[in-house]
N, CA, C and O atoms as a GROMACS GRO file, in nm:
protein
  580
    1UNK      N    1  -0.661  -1.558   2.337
    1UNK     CA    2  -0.579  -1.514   2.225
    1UNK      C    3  -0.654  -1.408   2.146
    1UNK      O    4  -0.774  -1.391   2.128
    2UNK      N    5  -0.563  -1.350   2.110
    2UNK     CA    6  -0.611  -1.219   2.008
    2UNK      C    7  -0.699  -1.232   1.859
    2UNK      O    8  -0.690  -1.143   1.775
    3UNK      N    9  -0.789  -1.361   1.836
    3UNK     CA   10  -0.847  -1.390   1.711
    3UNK      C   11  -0.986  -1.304   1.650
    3UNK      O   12  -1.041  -1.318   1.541
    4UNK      N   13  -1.024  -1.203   1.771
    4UNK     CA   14  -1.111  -1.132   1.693
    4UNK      C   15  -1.032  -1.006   1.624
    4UNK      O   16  -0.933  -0.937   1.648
    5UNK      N   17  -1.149  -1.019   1.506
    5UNK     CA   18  -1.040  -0.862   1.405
    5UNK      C   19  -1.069  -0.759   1.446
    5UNK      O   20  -1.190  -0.742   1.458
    6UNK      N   21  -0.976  -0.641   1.488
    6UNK     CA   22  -1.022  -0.511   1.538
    6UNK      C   23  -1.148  -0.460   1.510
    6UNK      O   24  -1.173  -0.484   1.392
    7UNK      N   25  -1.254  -0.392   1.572
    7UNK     CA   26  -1.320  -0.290   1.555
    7UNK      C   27  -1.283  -0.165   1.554
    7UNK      O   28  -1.232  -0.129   1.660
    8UNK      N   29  -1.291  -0.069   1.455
    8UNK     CA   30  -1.247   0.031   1.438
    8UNK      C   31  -1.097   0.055   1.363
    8UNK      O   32  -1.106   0.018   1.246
    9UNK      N   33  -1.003   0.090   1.386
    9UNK     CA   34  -0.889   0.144   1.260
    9UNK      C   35  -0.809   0.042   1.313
    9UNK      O   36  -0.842  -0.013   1.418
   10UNK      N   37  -0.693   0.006   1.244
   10UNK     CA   38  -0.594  -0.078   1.277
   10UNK      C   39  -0.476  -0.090   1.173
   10UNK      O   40  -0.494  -0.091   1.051
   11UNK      N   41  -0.345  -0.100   1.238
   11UNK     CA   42  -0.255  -0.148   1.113
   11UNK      C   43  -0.231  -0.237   1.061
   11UNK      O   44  -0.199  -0.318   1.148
   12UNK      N   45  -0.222  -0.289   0.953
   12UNK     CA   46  -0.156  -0.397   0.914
   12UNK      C   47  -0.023  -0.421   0.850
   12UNK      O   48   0.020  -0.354   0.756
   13UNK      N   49   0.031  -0.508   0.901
   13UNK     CA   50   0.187  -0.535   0.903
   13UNK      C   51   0.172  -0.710   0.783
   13UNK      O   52   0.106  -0.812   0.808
   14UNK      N   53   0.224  -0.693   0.709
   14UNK     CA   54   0.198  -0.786   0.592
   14UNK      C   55   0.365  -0.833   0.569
   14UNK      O   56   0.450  -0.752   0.530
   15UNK      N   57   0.390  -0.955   0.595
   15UNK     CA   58   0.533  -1.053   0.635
   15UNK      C   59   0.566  -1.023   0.741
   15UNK      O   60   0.519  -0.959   0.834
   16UNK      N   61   0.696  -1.102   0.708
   16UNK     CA   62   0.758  -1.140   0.861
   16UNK      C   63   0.919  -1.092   0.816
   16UNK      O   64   0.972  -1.127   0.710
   17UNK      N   65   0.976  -1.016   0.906
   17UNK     CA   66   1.110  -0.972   0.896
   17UNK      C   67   1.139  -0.989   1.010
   17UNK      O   68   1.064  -1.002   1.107
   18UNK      N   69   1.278  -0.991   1.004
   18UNK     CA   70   1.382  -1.019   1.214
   18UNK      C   71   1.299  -0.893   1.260
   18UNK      O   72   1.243  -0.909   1.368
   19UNK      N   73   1.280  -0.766   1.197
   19UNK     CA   74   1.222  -0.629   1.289
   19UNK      C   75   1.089  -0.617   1.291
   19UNK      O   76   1.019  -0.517   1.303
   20UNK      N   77   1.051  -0.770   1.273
   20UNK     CA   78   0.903  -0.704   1.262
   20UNK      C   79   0.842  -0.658   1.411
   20UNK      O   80   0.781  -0.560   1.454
   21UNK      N   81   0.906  -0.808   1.479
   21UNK     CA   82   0.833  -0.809   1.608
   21UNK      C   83   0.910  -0.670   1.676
   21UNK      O   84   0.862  -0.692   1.787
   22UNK      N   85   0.945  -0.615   1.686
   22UNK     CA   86   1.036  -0.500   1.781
   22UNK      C   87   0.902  -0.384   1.681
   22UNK      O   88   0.838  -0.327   1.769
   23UNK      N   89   0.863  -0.351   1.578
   23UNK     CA   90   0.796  -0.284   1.494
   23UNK      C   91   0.646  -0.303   1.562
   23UNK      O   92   0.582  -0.205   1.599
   24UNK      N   93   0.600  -0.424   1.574
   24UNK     CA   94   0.459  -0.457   1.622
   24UNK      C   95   0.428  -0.401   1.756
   24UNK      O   96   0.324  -0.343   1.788
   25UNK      N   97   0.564  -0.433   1.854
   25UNK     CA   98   0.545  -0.373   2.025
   25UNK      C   99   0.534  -0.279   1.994
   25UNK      O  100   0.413  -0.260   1.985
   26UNK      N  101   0.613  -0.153   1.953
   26UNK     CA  102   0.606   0.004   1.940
   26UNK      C  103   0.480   0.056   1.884
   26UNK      O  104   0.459   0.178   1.887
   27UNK      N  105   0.396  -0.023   1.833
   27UNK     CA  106   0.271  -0.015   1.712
   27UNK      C  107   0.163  -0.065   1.870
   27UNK      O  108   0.072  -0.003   1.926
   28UNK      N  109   0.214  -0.175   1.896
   28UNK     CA  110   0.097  -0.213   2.032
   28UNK      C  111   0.108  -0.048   2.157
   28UNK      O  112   0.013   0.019   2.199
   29UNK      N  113   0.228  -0.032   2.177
   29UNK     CA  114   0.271   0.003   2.307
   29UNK      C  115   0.227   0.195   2.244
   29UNK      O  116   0.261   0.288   2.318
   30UNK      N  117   0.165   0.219   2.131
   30UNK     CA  118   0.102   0.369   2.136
   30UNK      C  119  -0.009   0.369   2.086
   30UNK      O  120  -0.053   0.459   2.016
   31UNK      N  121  -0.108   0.201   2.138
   31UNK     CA  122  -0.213   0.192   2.116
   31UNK      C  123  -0.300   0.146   2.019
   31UNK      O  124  -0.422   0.136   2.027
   32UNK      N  125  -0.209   0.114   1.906
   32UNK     CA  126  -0.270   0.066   1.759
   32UNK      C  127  -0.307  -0.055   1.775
   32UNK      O  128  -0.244  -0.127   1.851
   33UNK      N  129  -0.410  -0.097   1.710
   33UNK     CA  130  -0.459  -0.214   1.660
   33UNK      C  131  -0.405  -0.254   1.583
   33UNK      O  132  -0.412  -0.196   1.474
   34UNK      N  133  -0.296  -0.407   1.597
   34UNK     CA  134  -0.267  -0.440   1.465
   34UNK      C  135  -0.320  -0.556   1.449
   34UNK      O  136  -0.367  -0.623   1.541
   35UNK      N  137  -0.316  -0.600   1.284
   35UNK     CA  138  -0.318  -0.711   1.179
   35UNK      C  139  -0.210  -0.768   1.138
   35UNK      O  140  -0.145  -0.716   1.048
   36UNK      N  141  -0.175  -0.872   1.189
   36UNK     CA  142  -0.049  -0.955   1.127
   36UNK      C  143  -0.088  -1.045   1.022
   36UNK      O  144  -0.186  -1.116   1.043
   37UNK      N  145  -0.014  -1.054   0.890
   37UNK     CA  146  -0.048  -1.148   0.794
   37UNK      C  147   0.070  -1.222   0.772
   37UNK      O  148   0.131  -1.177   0.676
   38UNK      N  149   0.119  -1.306   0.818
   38UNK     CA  150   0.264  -1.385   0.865
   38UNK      C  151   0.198  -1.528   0.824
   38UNK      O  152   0.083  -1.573   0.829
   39UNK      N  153   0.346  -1.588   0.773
   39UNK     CA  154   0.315  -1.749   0.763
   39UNK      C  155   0.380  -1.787   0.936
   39UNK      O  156   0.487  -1.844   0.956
   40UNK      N  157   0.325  -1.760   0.997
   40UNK     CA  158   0.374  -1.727   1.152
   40UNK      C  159   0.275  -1.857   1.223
   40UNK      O  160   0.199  -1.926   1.156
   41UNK      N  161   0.300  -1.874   1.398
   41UNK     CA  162   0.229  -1.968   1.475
   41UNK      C  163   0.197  -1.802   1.570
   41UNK      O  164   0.273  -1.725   1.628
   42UNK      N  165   0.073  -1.802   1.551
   42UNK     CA  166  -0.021  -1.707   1.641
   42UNK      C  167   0.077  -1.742   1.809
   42UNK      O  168   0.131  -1.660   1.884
   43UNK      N  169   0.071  -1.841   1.816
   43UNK     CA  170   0.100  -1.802   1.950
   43UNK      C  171   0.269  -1.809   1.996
   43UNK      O  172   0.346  -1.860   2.077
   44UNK      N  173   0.261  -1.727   1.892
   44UNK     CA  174   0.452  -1.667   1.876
   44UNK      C  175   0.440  -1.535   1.894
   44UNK      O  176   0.522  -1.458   1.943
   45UNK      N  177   0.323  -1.511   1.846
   45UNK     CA  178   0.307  -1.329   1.892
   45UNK      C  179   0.232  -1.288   1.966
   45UNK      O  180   0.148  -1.369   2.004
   46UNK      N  181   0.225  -1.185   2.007
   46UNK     CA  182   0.149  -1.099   2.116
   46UNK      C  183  -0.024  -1.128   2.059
   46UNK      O  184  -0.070  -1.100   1.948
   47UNK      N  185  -0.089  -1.188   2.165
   47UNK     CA  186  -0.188  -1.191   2.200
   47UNK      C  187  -0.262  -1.122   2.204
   47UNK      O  188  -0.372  -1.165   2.239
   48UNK      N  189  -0.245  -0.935   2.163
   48UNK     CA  190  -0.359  -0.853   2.137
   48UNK      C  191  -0.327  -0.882   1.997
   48UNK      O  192  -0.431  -0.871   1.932
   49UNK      N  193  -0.219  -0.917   1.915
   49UNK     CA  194  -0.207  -0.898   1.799
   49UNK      C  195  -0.316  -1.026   1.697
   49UNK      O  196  -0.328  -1.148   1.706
   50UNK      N  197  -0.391  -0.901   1.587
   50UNK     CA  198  -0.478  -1.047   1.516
   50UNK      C  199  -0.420  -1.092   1.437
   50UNK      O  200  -0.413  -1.024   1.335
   51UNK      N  201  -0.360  -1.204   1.437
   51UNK     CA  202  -0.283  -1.315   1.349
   51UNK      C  203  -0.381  -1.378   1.208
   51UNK      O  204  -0.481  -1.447   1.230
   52UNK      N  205  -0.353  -1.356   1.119
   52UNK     CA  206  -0.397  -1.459   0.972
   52UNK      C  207  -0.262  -1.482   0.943
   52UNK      O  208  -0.165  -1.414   0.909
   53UNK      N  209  -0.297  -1.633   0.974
   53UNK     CA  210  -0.203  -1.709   0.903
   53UNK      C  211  -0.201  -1.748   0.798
   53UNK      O  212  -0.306  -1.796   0.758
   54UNK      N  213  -0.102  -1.747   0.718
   54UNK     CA  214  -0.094  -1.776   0.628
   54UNK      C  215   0.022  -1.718   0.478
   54UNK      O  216   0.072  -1.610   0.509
   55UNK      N  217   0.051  -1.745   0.393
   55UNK     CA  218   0.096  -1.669   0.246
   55UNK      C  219   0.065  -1.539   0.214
   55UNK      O  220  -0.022  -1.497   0.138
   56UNK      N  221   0.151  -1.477   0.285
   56UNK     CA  222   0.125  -1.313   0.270
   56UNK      C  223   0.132  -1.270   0.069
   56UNK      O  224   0.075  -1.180   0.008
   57UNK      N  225   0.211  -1.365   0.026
   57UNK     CA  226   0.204  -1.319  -0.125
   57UNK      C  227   0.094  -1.393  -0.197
   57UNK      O  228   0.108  -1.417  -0.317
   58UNK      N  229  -0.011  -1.430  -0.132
   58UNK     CA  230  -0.115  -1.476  -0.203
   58UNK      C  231  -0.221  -1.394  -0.180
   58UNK      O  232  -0.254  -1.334  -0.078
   59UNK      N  233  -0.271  -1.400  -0.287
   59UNK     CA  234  -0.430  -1.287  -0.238
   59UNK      C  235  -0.558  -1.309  -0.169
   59UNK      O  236  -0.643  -1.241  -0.111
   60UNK      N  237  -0.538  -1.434  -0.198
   60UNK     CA  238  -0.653  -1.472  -0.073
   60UNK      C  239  -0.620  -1.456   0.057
   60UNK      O  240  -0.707  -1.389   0.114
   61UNK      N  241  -0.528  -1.491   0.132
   61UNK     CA  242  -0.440  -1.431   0.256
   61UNK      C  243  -0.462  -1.329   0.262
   61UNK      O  244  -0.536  -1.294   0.354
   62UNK      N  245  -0.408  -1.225   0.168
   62UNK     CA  246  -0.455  -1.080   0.236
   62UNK      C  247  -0.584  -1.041   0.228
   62UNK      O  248  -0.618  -0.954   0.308
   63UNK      N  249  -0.686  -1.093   0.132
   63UNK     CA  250  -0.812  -1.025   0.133
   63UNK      C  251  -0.820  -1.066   0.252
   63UNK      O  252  -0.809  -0.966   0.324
   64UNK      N  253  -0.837  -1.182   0.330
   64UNK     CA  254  -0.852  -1.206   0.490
   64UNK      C  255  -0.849  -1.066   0.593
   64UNK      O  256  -0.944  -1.029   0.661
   65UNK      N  257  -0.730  -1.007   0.586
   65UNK     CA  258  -0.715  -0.919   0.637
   65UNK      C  259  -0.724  -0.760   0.599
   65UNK      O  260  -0.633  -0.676   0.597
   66UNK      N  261  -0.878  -0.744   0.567
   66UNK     CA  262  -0.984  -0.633   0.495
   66UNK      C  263  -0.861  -0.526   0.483
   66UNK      O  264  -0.838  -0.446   0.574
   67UNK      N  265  -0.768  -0.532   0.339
   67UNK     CA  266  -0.677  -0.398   0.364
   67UNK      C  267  -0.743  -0.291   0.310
   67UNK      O  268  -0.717  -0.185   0.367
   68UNK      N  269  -0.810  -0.285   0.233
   68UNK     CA  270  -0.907  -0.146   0.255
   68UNK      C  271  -0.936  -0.032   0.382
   68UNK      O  272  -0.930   0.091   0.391
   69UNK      N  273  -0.970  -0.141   0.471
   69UNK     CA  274  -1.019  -0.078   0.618
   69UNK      C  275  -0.897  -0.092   0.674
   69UNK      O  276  -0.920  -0.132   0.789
   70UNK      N  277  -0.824  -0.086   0.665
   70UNK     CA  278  -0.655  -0.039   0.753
   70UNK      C  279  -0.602   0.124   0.718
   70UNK      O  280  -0.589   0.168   0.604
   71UNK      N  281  -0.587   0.168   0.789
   71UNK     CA  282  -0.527   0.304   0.830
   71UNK      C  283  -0.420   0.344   0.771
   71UNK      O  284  -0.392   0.453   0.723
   72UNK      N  285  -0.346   0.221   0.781
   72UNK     CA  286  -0.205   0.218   0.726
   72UNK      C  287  -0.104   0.078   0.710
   72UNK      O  288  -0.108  -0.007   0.799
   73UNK      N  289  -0.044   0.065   0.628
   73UNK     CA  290   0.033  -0.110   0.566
   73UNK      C  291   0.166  -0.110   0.582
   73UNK      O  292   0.224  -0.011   0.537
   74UNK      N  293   0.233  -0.194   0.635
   74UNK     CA  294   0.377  -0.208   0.647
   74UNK      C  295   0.416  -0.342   0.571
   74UNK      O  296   0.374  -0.456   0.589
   75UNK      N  297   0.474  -0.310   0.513
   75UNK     CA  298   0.509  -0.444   0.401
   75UNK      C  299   0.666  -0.474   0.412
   75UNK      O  300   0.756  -0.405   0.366
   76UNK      N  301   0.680  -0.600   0.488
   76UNK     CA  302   0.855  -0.617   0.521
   76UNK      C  303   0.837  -0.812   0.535
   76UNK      O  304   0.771  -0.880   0.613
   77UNK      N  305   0.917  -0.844   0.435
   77UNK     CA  306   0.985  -1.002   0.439
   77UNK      C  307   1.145  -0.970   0.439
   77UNK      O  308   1.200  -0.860   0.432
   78UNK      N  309   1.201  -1.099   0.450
   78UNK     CA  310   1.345  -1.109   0.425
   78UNK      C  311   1.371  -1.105   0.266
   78UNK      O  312   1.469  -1.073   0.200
   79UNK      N  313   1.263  -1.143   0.239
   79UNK     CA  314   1.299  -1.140   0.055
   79UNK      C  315   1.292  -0.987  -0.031
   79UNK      O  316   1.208  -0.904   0.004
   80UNK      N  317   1.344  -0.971  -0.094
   80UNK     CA  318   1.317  -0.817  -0.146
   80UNK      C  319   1.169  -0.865  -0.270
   80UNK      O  320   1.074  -0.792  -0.298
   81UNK      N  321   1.190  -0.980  -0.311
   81UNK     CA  322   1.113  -1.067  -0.424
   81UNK      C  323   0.973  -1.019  -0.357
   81UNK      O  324   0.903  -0.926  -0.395
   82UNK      N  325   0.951  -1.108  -0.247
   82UNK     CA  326   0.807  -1.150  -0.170
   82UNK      C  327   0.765  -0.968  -0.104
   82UNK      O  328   0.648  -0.932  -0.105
   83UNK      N  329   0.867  -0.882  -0.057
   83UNK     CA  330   0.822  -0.721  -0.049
   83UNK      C  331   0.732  -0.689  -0.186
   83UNK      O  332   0.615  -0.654  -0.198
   84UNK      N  333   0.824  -0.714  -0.273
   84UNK     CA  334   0.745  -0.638  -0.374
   84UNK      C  335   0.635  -0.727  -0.452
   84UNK      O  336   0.590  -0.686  -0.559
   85UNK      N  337   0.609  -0.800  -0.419
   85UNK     CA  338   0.453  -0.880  -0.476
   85UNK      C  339   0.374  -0.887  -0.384
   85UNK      O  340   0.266  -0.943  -0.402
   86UNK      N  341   0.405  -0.839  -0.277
   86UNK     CA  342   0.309  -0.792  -0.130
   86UNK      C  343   0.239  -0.657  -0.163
   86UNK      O  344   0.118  -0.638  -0.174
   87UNK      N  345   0.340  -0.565  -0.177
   87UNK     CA  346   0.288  -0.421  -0.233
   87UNK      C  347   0.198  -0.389  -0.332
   87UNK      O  348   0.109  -0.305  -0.326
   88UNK      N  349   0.239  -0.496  -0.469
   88UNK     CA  350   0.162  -0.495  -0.574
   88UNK      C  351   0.023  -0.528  -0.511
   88UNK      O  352  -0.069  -0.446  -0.517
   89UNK      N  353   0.012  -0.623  -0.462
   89UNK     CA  354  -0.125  -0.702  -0.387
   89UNK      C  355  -0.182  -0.583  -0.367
   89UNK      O  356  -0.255  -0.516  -0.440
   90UNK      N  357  -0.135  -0.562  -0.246
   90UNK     CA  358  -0.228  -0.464  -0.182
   90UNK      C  359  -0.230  -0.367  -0.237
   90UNK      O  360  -0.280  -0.279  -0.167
   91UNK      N  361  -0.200  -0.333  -0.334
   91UNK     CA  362  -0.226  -0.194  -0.420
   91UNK      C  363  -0.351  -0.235  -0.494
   91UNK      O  364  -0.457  -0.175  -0.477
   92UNK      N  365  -0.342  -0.320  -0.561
   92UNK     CA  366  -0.426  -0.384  -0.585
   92UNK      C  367  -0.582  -0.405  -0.521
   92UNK      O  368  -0.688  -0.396  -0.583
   93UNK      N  369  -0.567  -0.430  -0.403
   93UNK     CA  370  -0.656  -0.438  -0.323
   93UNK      C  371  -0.732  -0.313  -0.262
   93UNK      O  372  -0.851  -0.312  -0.230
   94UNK      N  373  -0.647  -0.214  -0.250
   94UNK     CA  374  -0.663  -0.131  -0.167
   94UNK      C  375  -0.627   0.030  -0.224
   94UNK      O  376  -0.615   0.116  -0.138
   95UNK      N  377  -0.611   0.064  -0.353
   95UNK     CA  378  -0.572   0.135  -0.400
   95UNK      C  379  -0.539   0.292  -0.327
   95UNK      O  380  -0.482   0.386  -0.383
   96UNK      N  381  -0.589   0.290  -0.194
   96UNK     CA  382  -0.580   0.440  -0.129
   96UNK      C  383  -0.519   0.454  -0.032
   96UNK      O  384  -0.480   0.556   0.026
   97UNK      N  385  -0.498   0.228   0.011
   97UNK     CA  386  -0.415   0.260   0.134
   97UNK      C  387  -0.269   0.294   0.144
   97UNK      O  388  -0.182   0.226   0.088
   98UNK      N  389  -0.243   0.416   0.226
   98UNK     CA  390  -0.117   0.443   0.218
   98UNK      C  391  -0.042   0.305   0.254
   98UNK      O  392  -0.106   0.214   0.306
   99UNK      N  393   0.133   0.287   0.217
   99UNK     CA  394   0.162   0.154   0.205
   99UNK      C  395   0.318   0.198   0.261
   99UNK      O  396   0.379   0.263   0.176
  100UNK      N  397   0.397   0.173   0.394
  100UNK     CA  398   0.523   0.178   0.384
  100UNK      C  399   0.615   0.049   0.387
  100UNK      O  400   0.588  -0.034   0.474
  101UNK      N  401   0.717   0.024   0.304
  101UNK     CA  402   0.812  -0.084   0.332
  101UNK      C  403   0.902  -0.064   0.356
  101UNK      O  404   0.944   0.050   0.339
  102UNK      N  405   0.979  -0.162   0.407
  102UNK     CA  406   1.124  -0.202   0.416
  102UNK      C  407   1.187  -0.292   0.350
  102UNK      O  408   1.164  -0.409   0.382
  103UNK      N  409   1.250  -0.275   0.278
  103UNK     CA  410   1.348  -0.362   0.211
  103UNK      C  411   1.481  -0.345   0.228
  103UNK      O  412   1.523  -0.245   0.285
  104UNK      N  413   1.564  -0.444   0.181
  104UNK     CA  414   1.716  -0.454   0.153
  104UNK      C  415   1.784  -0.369   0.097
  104UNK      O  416   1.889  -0.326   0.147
  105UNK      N  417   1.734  -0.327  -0.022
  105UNK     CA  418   1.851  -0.258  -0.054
  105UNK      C  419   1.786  -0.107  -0.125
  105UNK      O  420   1.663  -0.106  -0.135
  106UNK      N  421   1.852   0.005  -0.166
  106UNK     CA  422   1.823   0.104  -0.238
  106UNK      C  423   1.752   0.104  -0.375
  106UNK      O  424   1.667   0.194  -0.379
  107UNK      N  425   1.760   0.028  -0.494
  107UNK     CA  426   1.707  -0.028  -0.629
  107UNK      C  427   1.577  -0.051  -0.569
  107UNK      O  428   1.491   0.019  -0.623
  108UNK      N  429   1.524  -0.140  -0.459
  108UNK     CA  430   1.452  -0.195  -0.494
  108UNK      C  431   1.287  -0.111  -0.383
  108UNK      O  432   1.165  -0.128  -0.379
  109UNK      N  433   1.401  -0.013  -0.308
  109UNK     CA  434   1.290   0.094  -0.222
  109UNK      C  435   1.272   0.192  -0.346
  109UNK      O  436   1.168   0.257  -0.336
  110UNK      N  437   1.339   0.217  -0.449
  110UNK     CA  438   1.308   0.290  -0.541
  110UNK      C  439   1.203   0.217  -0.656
  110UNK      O  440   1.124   0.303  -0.696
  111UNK      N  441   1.189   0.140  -0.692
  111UNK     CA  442   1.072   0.025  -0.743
  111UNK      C  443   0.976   0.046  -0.676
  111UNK      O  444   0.869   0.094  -0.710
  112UNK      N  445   1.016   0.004  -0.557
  112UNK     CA  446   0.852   0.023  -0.445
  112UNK      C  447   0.769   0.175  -0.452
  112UNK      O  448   0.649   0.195  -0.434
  113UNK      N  449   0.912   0.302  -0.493
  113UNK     CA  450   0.808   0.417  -0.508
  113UNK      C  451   0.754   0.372  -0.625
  113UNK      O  452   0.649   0.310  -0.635
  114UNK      N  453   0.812   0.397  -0.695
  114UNK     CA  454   0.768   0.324  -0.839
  114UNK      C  455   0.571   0.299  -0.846
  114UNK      O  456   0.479   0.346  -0.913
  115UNK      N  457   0.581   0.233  -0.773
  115UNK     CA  458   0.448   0.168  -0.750
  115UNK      C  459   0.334   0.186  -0.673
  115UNK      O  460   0.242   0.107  -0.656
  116UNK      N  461   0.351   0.327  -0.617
  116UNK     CA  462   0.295   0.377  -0.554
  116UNK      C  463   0.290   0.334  -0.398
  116UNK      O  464   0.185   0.356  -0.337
  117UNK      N  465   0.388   0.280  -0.339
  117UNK     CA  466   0.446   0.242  -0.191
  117UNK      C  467   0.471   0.427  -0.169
  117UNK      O  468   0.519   0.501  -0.255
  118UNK      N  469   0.417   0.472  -0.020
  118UNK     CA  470   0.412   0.625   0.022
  118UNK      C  471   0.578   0.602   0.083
  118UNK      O  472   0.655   0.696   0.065
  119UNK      N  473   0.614   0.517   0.132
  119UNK     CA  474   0.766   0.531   0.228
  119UNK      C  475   0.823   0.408   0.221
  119UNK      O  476   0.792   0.302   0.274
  120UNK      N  477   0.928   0.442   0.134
  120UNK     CA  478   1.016   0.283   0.175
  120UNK      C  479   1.149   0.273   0.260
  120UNK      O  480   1.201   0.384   0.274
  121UNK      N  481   1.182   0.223   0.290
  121UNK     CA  482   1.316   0.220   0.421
  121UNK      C  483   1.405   0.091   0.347
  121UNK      O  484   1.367  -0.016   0.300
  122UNK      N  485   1.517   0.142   0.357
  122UNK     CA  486   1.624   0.030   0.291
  122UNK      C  487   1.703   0.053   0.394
  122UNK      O  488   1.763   0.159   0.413
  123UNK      N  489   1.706  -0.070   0.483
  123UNK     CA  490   1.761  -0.132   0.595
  123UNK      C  491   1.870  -0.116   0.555
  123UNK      O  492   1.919  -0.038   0.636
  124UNK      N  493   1.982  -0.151   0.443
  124UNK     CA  494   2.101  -0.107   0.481
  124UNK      C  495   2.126  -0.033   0.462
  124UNK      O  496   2.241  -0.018   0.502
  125UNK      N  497   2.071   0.094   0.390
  125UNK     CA  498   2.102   0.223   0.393
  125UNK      C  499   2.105   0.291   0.485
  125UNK      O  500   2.206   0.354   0.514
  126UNK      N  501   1.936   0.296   0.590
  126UNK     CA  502   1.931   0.346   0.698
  126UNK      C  503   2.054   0.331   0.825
  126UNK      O  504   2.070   0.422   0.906
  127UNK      N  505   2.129   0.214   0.829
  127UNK     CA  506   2.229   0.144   0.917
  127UNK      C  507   2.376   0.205   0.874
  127UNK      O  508   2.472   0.206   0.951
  128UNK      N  509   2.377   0.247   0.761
  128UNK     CA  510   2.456   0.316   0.648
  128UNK      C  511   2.498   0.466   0.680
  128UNK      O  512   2.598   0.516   0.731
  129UNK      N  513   2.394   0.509   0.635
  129UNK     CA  514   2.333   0.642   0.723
  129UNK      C  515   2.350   0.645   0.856
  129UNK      O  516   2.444   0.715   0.893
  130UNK      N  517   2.295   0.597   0.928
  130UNK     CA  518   2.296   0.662   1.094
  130UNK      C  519   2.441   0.608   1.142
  130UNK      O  520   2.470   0.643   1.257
  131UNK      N  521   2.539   0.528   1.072
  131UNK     CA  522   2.665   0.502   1.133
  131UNK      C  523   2.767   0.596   1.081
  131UNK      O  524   2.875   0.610   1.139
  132UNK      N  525   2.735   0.661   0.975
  132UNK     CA  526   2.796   0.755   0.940
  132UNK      C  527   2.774   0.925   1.006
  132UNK      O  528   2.852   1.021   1.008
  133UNK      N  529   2.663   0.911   1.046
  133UNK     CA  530   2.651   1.054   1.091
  133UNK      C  531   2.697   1.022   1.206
  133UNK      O  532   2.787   1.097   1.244
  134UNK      N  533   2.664   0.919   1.292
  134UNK     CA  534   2.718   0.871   1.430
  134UNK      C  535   2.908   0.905   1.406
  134UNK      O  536   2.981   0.930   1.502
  135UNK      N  537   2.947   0.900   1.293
  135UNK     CA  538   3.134   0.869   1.280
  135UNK      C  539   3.118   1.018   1.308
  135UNK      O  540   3.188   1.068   1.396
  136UNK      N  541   3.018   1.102   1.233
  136UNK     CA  542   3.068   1.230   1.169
  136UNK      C  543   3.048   1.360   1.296
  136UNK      O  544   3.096   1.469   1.326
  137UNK      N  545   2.938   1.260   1.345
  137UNK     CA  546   2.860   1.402   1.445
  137UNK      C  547   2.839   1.303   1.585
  137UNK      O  548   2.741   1.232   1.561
  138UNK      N  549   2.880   1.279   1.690
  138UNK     CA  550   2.800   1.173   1.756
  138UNK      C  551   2.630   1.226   1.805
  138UNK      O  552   2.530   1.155   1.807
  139UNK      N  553   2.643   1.379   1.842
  139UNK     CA  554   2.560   1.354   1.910
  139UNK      C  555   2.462   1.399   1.781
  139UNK      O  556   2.393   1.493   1.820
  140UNK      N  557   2.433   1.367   1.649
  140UNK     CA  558   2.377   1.371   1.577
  140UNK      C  559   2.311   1.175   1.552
  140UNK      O  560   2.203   1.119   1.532
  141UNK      N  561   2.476   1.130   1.570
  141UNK     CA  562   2.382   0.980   1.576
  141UNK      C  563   2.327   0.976   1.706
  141UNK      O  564   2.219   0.916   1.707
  142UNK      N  565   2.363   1.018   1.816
  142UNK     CA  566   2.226   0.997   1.903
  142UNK      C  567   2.087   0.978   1.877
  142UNK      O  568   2.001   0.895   1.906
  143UNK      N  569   2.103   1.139   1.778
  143UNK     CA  570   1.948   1.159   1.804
  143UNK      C  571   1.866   1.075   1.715
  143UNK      O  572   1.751   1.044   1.746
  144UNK      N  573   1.946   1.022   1.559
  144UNK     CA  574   1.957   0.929   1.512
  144UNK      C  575   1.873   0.814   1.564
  144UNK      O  576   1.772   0.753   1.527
  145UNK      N  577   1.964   0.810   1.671
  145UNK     CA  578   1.949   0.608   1.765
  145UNK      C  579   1.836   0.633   1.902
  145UNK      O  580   1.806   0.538   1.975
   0.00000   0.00000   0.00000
């Protein structure tokens, strides 16, 4: 199993969303090292992936997973609540690391700039967006999808 922590750069992906795992392969499959901080069972995920288990909105949990020395942070739960006290954390922690999320809705990817989050993605906007250009243009939602 994947329990030693990378040597050298790596991402860290901080919660657990339905997209995380489809997010982690594409992150494995162009070579990145990742850090999962999931209240997750390690051996639910990919085996290069380094699992800390545990309360991603607690700070001891993430200091676990040195976010300083990460490259780059993806911050995505089902909760919009637990996104944004993830972000704070690690801002907190890590004041330089660039930080992108995903959340639910528009209000609350605008909060996350707010706070110095570099990119936020509002899942139903994006789905919003690309079904509309898909109505408007198809082969614009192609390139879209």
């Amino acid at each position: 199993m994947g329990n030693e922590f990378p040597s050298g750069t790596y991402r860290l992906v901080v919660g657990m969303h339905p997209t995380v795992p489809a997010i982690i392969e594409e992150l494995v499959k162009a070579d990145d090292a990742v850090v999962l901080v999931a209240d997750v069972d390690p051996v639910s995920v990919r085996e290069d992936v380094h699992v800390i288990r545990g309360d991603p909105t607690s700070q001891a949990t993430l200091r676990k997973a040195r976010p300083a020395g990460a490259q780059h942070a993806l911050v995505a739960a089902a909760n919009d609540g637990d996104v944004l006290i993830m972000a704070v954390l690690l801002r907190e922690q890590a004041p330089d690391l660039p930080i992108s999320a995903l959340s639910n809705s528009g209000p609350v990817s605008e909060a996350l700039r707010a706070i110095g989050v570099n990119q936020t993605v509002s899942v139903d906007e994006l789905v919003a967006h690309t079904l509309a250009k898909s109505l408007e243009s198809p082969h614009a939602g192609d390139l879209l999808l």
